[in-house]
py3Dmol code that shows the C-alpha trace and the ligand (Angstrom):
import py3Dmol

protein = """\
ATOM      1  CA  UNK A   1     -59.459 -34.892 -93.323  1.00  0.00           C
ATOM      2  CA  UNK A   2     -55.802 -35.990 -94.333  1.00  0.00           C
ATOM      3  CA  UNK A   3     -55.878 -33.258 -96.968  1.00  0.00           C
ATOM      4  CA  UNK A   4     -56.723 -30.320 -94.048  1.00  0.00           C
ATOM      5  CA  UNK A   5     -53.922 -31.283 -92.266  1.00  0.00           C
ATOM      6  CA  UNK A   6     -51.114 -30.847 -95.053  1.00  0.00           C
ATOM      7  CA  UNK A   7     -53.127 -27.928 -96.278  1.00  0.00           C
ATOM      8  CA  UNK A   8     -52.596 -26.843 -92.364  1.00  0.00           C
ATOM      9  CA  UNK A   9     -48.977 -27.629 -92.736  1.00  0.00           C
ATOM     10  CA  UNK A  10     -48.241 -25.993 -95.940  1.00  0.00           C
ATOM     11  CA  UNK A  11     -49.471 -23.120 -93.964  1.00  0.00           C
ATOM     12  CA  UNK A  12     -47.896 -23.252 -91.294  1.00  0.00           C
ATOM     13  CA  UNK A  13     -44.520 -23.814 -93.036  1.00  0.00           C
ATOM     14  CA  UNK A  14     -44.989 -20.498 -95.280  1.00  0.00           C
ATOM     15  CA  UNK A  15     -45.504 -18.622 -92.499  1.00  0.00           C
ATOM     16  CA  UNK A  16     -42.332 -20.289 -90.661  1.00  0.00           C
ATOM     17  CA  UNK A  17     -39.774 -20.039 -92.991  1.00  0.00           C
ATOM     18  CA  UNK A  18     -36.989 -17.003 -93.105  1.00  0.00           C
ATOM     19  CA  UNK A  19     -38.895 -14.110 -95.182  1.00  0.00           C
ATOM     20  CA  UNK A  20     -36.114 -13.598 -97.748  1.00  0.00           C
ATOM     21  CA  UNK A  21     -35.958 -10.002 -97.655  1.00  0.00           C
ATOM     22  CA  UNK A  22     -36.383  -7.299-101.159  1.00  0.00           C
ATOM     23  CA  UNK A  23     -33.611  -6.117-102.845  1.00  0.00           C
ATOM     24  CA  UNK A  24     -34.277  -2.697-101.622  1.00  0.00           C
ATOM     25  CA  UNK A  25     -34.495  -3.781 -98.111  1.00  0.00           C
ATOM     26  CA  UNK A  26     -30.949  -4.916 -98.430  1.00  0.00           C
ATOM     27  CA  UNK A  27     -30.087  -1.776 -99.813  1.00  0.00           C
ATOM     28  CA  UNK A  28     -30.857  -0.005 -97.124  1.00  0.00           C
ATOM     29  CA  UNK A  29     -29.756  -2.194 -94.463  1.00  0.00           C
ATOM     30  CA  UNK A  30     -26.340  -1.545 -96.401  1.00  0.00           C
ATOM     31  CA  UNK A  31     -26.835   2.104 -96.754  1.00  0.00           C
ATOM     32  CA  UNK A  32     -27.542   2.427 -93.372  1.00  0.00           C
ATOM     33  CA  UNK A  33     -24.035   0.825 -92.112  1.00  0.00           C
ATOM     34  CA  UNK A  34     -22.314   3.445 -94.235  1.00  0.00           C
ATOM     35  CA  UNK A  35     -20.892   6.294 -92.510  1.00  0.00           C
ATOM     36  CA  UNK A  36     -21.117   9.950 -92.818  1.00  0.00           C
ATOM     37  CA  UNK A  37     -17.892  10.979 -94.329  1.00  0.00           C
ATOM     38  CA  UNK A  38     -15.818  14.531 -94.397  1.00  0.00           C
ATOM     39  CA  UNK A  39     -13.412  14.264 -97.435  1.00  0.00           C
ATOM     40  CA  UNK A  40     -11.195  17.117 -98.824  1.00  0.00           C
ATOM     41  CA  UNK A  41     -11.211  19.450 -95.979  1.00  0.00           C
ATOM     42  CA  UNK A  42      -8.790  22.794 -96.210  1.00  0.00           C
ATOM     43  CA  UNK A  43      -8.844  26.047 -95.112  1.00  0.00           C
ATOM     44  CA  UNK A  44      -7.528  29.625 -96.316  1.00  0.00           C
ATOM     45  CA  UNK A  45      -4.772  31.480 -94.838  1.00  0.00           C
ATOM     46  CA  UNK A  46      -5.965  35.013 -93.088  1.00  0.00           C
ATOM     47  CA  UNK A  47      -3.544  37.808 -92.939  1.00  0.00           C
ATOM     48  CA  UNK A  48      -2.027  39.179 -90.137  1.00  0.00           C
ATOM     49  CA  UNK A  49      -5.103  41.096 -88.329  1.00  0.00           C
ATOM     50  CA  UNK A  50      -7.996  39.595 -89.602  1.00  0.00           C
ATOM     51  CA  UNK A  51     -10.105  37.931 -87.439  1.00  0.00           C
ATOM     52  CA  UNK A  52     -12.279  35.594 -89.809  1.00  0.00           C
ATOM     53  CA  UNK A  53     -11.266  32.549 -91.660  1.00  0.00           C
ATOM     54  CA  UNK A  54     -12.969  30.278 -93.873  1.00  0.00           C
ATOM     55  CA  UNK A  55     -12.883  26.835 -94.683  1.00  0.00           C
ATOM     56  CA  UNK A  56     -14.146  24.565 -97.192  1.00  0.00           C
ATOM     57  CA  UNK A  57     -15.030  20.227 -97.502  1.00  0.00           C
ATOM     58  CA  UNK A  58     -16.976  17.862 -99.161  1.00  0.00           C
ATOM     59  CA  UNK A  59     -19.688  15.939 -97.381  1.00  0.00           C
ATOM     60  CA  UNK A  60     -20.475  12.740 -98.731  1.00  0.00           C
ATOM     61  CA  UNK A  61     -23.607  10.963 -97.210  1.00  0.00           C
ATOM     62  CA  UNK A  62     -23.648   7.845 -98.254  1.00  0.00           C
ATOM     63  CA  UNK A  63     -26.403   6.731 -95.230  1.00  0.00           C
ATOM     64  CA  UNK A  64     -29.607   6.151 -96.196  1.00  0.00           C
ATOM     65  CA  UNK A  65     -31.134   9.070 -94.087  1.00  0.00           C
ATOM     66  CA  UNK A  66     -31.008  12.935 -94.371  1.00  0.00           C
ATOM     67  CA  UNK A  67     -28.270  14.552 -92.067  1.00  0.00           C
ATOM     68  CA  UNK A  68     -27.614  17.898 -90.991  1.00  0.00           C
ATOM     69  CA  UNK A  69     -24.858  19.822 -90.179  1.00  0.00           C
ATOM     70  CA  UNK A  70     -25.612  21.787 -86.992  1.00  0.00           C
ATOM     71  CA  UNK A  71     -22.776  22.496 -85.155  1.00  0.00           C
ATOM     72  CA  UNK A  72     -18.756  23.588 -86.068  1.00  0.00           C
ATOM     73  CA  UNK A  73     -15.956  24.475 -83.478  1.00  0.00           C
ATOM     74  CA  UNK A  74     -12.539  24.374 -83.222  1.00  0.00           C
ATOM     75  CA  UNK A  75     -10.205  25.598 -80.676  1.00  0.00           C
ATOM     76  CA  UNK A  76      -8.623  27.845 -83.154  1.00  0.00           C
ATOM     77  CA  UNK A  77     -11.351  30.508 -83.128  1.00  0.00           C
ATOM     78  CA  UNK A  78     -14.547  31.750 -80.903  1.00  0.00           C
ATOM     79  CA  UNK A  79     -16.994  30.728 -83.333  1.00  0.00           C
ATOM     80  CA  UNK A  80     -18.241  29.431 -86.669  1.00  0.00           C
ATOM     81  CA  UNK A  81     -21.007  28.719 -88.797  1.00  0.00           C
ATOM     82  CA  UNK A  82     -21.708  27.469 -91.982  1.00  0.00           C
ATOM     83  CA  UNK A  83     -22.588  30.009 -94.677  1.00  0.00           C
ATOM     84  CA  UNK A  84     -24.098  30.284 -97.916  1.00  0.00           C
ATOM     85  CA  UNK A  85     -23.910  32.924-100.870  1.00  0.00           C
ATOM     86  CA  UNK A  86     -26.573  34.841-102.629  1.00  0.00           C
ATOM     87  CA  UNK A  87     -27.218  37.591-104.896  1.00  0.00           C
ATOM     88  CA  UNK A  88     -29.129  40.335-103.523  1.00  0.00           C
ATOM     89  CA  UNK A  89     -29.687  43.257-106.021  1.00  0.00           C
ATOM     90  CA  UNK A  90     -26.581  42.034-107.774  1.00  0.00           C
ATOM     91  CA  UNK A  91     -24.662  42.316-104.582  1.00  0.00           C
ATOM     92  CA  UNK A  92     -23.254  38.646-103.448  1.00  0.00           C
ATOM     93  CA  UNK A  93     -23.652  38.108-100.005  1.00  0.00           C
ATOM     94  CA  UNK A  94     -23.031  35.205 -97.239  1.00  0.00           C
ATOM     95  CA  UNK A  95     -24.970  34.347 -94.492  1.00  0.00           C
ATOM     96  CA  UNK A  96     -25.218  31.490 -92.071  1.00  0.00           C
ATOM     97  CA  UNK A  97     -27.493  28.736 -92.721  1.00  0.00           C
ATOM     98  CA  UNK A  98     -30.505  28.624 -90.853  1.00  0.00           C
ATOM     99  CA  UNK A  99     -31.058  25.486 -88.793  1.00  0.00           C
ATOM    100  CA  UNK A 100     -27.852  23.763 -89.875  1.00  0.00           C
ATOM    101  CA  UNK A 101     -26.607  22.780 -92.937  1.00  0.00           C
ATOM    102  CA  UNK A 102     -28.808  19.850 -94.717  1.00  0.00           C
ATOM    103  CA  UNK A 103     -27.030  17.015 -96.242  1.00  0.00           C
ATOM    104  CA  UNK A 104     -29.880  14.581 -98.185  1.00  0.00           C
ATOM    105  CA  UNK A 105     -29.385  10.973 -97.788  1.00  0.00           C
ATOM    106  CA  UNK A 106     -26.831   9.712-100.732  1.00  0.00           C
ATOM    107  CA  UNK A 107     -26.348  13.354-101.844  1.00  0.00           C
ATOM    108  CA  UNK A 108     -22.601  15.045-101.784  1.00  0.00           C
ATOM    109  CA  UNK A 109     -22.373  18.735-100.486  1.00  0.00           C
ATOM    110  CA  UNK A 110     -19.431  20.370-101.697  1.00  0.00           C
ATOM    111  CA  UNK A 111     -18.356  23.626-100.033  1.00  0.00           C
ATOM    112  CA  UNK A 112     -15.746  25.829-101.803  1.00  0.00           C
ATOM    113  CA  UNK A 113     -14.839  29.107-102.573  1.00  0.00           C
ATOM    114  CA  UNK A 114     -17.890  30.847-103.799  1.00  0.00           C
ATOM    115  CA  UNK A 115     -20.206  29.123-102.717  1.00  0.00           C
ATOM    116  CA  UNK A 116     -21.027  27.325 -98.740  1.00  0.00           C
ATOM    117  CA  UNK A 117     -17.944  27.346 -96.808  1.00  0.00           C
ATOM    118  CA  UNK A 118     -17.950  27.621 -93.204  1.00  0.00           C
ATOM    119  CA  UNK A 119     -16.803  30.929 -91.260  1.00  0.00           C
ATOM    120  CA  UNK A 120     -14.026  31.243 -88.082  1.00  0.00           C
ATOM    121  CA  UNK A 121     -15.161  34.293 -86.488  1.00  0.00           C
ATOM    122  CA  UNK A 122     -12.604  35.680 -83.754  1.00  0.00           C
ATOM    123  CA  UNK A 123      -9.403  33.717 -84.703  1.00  0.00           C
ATOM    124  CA  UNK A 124      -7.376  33.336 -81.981  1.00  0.00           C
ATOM    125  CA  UNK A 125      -4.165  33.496 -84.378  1.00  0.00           C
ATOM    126  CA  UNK A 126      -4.306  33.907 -88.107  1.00  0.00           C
ATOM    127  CA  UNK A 127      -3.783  30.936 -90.259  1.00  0.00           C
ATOM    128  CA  UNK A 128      -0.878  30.238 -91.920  1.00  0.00           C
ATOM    129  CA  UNK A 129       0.116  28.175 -95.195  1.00  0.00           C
ATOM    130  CA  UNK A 130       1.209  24.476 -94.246  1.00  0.00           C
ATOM    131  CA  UNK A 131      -0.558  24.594 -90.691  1.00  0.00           C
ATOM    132  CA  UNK A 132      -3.659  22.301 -90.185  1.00  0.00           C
ATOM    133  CA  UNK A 133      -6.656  23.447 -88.096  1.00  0.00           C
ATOM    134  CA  UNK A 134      -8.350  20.820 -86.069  1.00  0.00           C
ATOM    135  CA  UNK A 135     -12.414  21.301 -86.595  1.00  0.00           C
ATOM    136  CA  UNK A 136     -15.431  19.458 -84.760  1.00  0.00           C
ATOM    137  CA  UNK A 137     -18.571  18.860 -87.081  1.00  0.00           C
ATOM    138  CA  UNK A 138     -21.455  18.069 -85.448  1.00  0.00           C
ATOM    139  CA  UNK A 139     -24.101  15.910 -87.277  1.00  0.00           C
ATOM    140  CA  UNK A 140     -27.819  15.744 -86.139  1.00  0.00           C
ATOM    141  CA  UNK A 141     -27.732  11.554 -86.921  1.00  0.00           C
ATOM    142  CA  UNK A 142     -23.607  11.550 -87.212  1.00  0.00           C
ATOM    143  CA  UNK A 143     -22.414  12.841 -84.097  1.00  0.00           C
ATOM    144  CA  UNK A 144     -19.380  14.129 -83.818  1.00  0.00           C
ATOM    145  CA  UNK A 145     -16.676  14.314 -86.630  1.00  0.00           C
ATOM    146  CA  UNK A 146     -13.146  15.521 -86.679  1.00  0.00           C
ATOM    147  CA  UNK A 147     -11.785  16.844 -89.364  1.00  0.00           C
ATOM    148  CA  UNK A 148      -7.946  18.392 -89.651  1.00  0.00           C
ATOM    149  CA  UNK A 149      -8.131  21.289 -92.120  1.00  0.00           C
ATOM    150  CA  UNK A 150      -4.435  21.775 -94.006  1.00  0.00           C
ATOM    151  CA  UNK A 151      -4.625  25.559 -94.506  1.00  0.00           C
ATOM    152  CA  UNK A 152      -3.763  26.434 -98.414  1.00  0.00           C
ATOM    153  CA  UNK A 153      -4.072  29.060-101.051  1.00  0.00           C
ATOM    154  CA  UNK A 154      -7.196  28.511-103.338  1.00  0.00           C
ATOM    155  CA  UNK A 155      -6.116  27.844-107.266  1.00  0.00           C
ATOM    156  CA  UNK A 156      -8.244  31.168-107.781  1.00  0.00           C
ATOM    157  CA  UNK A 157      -8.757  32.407-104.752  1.00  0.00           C
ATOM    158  CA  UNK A 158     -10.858  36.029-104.501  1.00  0.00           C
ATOM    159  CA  UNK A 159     -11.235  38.407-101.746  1.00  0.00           C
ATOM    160  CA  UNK A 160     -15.197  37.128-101.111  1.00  0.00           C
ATOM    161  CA  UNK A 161     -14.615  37.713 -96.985  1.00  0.00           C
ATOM    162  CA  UNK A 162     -13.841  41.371 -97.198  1.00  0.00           C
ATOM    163  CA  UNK A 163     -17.270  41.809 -96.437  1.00  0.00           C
ATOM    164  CA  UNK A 164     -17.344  40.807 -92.436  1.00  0.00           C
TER     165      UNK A 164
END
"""
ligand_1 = """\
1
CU
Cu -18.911 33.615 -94.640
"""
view = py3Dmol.view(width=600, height=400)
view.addModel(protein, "pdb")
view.setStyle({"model": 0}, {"cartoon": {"style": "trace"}})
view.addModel(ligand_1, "xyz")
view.setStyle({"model": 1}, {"stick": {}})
view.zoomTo()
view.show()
């Protein structure tokens, strides 16, 4: 009888006493307090006339969930979307993303020339050198992040947005 009862206790304390939780649990507990973050924003000056602009970042998702970018504005132009490259019978074109632009969970997404970059369409003014271009990215999981876009000269920049 006296044995039940501290065999009842054991038991009882097990089940009672602070679950100590895995290693990977606390790694995503900590992944999950990281933030979304928009690093090495810029965009590219437009010449007098043209009416699209493009602009480049780095996406760093650090979170331990799959984001997406679904939304860009800025009060500089009518519209934008984020774009992607791709040969088509040896002819490179861009084209916007379909259903937002995916960023994995503790993957980097790098947009530059060349490759994704997002697209101003109806600038209200061109860009110039030394300006910076204030830009909304909305995230699916995010929210909202601002992002001020110093407008440059690529190191090698090429005329890839003669084509709109
Ligand atoms: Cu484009």
């Amino acid at each position: 009888m006296r044995a039940f009862f501290i065999a009842s206790l054991i038991l009882l304390a097990a089940c009672g006493a602070p679950s100590t939780a895995p290693a990977s649990e606390r790694a995503a507990e900590q992944a999950a307090a990281a933030q979304l973050e928009v690093r090495d924003a810029w965009a590219a000056p437009t010449p007098s006339g043209v009416e699209v602009a493009a602009g480049y970042l780095t996406i760093v998702n650090a979170t331990a969930n799959a984001d997406r970018l679904v939304a860009i504005s800025t009060p500089r132009a009518a519209r934008a979307e984020a774009h992607e490259m791709s040969m088509d019978g040896g002819v490179m074109r861009m084209r916007a993303v379909e259903g937002g632009l995916a960023v994995p969970a503790g993957e980097t997404v790098t947009l530059a020339p060349g490759g994704l970059h997002l697209m101003f369409f109806e600038v209200t003014q061109p860009f110039t050198d030394g300006e910076s271009i204030p830009v909304t990215l909305r995230f699916e999981r995010a929210g909202e992040i601002a992002v001020s876009m110093p407008v440059r000269r690529a190191a090698a920049s090429t005329a890839e947005h003669t084509g709109h």
